[in-house]
C-alpha positions as CSV (number, residue, x, y, z in Angstrom):
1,X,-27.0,-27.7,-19.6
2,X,-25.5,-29.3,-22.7
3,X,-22.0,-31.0,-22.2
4,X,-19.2,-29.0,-22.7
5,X,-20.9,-25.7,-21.6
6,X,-18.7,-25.2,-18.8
7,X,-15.6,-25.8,-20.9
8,X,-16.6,-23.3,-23.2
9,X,-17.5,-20.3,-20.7
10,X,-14.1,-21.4,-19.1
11,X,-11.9,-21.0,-22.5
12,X,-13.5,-18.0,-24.1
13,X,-13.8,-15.9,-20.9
14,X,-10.0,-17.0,-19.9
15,X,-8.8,-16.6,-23.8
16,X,-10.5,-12.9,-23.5
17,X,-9.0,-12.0,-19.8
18,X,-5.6,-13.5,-20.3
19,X,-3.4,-10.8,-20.9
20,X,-5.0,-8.9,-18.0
21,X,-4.7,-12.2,-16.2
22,X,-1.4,-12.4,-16.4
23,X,-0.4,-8.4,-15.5
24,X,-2.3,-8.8,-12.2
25,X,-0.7,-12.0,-11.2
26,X,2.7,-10.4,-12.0
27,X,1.8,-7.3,-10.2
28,X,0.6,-8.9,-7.4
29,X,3.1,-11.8,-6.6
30,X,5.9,-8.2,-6.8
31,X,3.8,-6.4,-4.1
32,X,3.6,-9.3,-1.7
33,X,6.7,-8.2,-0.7
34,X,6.5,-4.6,-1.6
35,X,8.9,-2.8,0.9
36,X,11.7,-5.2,1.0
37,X,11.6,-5.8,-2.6
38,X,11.6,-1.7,-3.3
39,X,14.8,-1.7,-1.0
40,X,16.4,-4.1,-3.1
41,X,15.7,-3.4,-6.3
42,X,16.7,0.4,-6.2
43,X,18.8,0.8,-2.6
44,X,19.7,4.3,-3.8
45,X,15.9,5.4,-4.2
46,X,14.4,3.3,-1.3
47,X,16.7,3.6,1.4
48,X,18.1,6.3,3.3
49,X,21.6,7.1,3.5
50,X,21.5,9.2,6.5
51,X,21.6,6.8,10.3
52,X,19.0,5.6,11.6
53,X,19.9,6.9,14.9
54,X,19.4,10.5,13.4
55,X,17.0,12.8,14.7
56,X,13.8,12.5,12.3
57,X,13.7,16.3,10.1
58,X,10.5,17.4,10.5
59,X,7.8,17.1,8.3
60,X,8.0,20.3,6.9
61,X,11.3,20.2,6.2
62,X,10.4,17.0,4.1
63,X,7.6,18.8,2.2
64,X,10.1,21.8,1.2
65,X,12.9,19.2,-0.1
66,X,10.3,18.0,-2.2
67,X,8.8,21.0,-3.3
68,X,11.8,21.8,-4.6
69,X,12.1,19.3,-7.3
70,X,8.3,20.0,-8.2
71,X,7.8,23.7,-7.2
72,X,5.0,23.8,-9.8
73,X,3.1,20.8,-8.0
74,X,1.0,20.6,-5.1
75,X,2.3,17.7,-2.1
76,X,-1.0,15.2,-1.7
77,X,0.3,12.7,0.6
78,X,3.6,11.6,2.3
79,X,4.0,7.9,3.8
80,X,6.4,8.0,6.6
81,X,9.6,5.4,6.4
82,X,8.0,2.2,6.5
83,X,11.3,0.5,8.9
84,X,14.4,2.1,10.4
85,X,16.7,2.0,7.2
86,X,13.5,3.2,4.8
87,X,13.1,6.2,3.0
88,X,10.0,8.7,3.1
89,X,8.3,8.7,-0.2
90,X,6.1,12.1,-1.3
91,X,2.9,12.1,-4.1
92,X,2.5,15.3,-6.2
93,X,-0.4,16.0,-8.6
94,X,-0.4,18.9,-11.0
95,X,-2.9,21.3,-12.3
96,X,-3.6,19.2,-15.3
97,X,-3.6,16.1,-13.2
98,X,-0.4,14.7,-13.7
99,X,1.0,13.2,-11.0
100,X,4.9,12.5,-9.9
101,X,6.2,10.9,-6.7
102,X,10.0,11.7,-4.7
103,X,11.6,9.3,-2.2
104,X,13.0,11.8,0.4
105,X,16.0,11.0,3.4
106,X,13.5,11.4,6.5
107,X,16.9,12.2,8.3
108,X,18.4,14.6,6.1
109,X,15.6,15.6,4.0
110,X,17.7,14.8,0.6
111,X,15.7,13.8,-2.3
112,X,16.7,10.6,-3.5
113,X,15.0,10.2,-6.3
114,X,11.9,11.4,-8.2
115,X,9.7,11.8,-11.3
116,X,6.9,9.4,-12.9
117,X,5.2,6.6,-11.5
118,X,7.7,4.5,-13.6
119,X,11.0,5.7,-11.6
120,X,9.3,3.8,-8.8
121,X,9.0,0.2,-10.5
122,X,7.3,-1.4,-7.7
123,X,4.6,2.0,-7.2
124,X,4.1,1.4,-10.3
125,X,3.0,-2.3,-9.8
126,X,1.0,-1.6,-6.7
127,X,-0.8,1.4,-9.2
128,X,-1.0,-1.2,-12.3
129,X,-2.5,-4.2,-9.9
130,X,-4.8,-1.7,-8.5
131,X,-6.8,0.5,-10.7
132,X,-4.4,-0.1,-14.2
133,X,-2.5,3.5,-13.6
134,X,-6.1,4.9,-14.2
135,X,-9.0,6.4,-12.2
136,X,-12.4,5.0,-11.8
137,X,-12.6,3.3,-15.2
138,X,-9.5,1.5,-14.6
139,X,-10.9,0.6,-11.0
140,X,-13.4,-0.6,-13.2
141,X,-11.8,-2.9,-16.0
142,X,-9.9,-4.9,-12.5
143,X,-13.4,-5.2,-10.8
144,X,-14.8,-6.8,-14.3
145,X,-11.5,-8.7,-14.3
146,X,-12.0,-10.1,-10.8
147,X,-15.8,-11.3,-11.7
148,X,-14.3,-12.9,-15.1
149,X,-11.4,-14.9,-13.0
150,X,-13.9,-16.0,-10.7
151,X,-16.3,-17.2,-13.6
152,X,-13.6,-18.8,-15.0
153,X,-12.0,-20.6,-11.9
154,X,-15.7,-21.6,-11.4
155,X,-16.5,-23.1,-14.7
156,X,-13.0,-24.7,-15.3
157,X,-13.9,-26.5,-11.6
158,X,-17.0,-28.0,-12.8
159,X,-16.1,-29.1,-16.1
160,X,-12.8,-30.7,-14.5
161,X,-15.0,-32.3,-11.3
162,X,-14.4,-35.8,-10.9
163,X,-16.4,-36.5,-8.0
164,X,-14.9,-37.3,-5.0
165,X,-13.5,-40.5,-4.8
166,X,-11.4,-39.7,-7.7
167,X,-9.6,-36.1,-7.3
168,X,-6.1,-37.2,-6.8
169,X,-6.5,-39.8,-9.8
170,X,-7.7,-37.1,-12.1
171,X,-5.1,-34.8,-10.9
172,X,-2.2,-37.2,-12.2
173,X,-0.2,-36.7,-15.5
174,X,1.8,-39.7,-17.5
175,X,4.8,-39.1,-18.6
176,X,4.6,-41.3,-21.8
177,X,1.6,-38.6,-23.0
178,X,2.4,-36.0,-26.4
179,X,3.9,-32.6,-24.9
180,X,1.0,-31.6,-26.5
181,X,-1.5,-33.2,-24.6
182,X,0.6,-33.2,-21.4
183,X,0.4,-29.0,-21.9
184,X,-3.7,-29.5,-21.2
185,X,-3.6,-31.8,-18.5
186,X,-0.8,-30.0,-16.3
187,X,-3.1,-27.1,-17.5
188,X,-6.1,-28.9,-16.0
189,X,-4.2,-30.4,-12.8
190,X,-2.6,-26.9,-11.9
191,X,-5.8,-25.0,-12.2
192,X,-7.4,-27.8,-10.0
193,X,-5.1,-27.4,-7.2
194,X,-4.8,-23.8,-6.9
195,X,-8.7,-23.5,-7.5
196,X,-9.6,-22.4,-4.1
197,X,-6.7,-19.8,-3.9
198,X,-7.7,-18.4,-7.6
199,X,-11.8,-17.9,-6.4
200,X,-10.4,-16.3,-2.2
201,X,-8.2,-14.0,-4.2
202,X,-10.9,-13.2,-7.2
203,X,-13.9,-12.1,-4.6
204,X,-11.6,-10.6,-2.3
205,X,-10.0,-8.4,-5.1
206,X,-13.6,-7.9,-6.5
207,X,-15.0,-6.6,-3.1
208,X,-12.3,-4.1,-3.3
209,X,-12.5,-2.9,-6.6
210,X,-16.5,-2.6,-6.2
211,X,-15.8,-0.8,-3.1
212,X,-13.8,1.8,-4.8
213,X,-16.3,2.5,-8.0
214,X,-17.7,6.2,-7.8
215,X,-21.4,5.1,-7.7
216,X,-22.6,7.7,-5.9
217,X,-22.8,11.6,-6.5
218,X,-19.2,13.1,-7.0
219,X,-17.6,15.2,-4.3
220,X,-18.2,18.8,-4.5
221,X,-14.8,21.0,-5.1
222,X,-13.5,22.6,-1.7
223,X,-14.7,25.6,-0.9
224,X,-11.5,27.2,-0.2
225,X,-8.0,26.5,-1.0
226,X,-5.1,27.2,1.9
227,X,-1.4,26.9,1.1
228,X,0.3,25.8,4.6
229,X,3.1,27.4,6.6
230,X,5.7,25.3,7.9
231,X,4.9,26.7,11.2
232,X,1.6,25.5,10.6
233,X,2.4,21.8,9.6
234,X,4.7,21.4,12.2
235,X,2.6,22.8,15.0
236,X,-0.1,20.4,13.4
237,X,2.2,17.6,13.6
238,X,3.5,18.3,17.3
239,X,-0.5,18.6,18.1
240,X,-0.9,15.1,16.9
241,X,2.2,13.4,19.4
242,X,1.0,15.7,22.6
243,X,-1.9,14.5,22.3
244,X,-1.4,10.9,21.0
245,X,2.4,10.7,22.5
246,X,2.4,7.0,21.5
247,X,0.8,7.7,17.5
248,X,2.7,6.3,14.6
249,X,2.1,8.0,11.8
250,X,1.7,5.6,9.0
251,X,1.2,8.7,6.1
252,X,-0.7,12.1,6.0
253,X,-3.1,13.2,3.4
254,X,-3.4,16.7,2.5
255,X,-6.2,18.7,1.5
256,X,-6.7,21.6,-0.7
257,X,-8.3,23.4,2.7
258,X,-5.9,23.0,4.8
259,X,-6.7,20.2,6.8
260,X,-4.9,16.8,7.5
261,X,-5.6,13.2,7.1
262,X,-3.1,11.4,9.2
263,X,-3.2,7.3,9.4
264,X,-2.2,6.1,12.5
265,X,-0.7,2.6,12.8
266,X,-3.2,0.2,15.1
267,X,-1.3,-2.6,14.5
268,X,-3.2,-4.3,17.6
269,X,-6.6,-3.4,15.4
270,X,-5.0,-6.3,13.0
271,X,-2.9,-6.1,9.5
272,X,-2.7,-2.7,7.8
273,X,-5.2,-1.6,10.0
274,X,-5.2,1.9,10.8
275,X,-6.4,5.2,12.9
276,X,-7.5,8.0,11.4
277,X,-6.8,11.7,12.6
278,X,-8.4,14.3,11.0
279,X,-6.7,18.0,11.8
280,X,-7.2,21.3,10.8
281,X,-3.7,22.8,10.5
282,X,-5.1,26.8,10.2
283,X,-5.7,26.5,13.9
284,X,-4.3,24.1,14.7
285,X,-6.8,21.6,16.0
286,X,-7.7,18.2,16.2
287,X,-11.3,18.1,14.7
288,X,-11.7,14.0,15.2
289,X,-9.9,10.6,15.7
290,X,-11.8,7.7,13.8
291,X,-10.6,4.5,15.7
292,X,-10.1,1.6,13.5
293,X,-12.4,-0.4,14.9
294,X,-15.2,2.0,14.3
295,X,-14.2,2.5,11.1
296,X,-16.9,0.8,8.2
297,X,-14.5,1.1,4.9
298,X,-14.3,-2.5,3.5
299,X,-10.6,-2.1,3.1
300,X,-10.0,-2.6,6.2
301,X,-11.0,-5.8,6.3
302,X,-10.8,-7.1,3.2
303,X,-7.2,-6.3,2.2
304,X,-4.9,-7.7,4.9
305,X,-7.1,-11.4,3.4
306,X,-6.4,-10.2,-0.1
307,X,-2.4,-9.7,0.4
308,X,-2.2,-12.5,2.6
309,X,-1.0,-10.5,5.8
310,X,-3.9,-12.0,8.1
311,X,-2.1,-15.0,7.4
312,X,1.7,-13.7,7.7
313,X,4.7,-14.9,6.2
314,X,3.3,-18.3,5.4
315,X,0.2,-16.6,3.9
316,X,2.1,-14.2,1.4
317,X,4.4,-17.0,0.5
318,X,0.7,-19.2,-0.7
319,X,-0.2,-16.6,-2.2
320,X,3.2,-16.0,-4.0
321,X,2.6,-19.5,-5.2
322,X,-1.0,-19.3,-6.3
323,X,0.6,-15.8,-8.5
324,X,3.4,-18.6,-10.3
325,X,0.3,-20.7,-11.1
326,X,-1.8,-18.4,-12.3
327,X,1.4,-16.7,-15.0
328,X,1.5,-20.7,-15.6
329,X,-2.4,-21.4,-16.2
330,X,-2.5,-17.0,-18.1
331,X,0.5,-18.7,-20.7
332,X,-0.4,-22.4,-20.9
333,X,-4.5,-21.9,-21.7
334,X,-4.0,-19.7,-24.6
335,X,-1.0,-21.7,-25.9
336,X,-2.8,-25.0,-25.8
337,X,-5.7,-23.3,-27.6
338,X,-3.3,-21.8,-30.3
339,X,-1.7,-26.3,-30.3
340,X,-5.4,-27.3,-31.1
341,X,-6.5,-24.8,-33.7
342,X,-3.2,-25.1,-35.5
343,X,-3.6,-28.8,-35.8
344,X,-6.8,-29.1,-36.9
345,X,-7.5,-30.2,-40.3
346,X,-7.6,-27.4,-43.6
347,X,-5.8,-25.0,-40.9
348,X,-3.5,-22.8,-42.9
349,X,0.1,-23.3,-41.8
């Protein structure tokens, strides 16, 4: 391969990818933190002004508070407060596929706030890092931005390689250089030393985004469509704690037939790991418990590496790092390239 191959795939892949770059290591250095920071950022939204020592409303009584601000819109999931102080927090799509969201008092049942994904500023980052606020093509565009990051990380490696004996040399930076060409090298140094960060973070965020493409047939419409009773929910619900008296319930899908997803908590399973309890509420009747251990999705796996939670505190705070250097490396690459073509000779001013 002809020198400077490797510098070239690095800077017109990175020069390409940039901007998306630099959204998903914005968006993912604010969800590292995404519960605490919700809290902070909008108290009034995110945390519930009922006490904690309040008997939980049931989960109907949720759903109707809700249903209220968005009679017109059908409830699709509701994640249960995350810690004592949090709020419940409610997804609504519509029948052109919009779809809103409403953080609810779990003691009280109060709305605290709702409308679009933007009301919810950190949502709306987990939804951006995630899929781009799309569907599958957005899925898509982050799996194709994964690959490129890890091509790039990859190429900008080798080109930079000095063999062993001389990585820490290569990685220094004198202070008597031109800004301009200290800009590269802190460039080059940075991207060195949070290399093996940038490629963990690019395949693990490319094995989830593959893992969520629609590549095989799409699912056929139910067959039927069944509007709940509170009654029914409830009864669901208190099904779920007689026979699991020790379940906590992370969130609860619902279907357009009348049946419910419920995640479980299995915390001892590892990070985010969860079991699933499927329910038909018509009857109501537990139809199956998927343990989390038996459970094949890649997520499972995958994600608590990806948002640093197998690691705990200390491994969300590296990765909170590796975000700052790659916002550094997303802003320096492109302006270094703008410094060189600027300065070359018959280069309009």
């Amino acid at each position: 391969m002809k020198p400077g191959t490797f510098l070239r795939i690095h800077r017109w892949i990175a020069l390409a990818f940039a901007p998306l770059l630099l959204i998903q290591a914005l968006t993912g250095a604010l969800i590292l933190f995404r519960e605490p920071l919700a809290q902070m950022i909008d108290p009034a939204a995110m945390t519930r002004q009922s006490s904690p020592g309040t008997q939980p409303a049931p989960v109907s009584t949720l759903l109707d508070s809700v249903h209220h601000s968005f009679p017109t819109m059908r409830i699709t999931r509701l994640f249960m407060p995350s810690n004592a102080d949090a709020a419940a927090f409610a997804q609504l799509s519509g029948a052109q596929g919009e779809v809103r969201y409403a953080s609810v008092d779990p003691g009280n049942a109060h709305v605290l706030a709702s409308g679009p994904i933007w009301r919810f500023p950190i949502e709306a980052a987990l939804q951006i890092h995630y899929r781009l606020l799309g569907d599958w093509l957005g899925i898509a565009i982050v799996a194709l931005n994964g690959l490129a990051l890890f091509l790039i990380c990859a190429s900008g490696v080798k080109h930079w390689w000095p063999g062993r004996g001389r990585i820490i040399a290569s990685l220094k930076v004198r202070r008597s250089l031109p800004s301009r060409i200290k800009l590269r090298l802190y460039h080059r140094s940075a991207g060195a030393i949070a290399s093996i960060l940038v490629l963990f973070s690019a395949i693990t965020g490319l094995l989830l985004a593959a893992a969520d493409l629609p590549l095989g047939p799409s699912p056929t419409a139910p067959i039927r469509t069944t509007s709940l009773s509170d009654d029914q929910i409830d009864s669901a619900i208190a099904l779920l704690h007689d026979r699991l008296p020790q379940a906590h319930v992370r969130d609860i899908r619902f279907a357009t037939d009348g049946t419910l997803a419920v995640n479980l908590y299995a915390d001892e399973a590892g990070p985010r790991a969860v079991d699933v309890v499927s329910i038909d509420a018509t009857a109501p009747s537990i139809d199956g418990v998927l343990k989390s251990r038996d459970n094949p999705a890649l997520w499972l796996t995958v994600l608590p590496l990806h948002a640093g939670d197998s690691f705990g505190l200390p491994g969300r705070l590296l990765l909170m790092i590796e975000a700052l250097a790659l916002i550094f490396l997303c802003i320096s690459g492109p302006l270094q390239w703008w410094r060189s073509r600027s300065s070359r000779p018959g280069t309009k001013k």
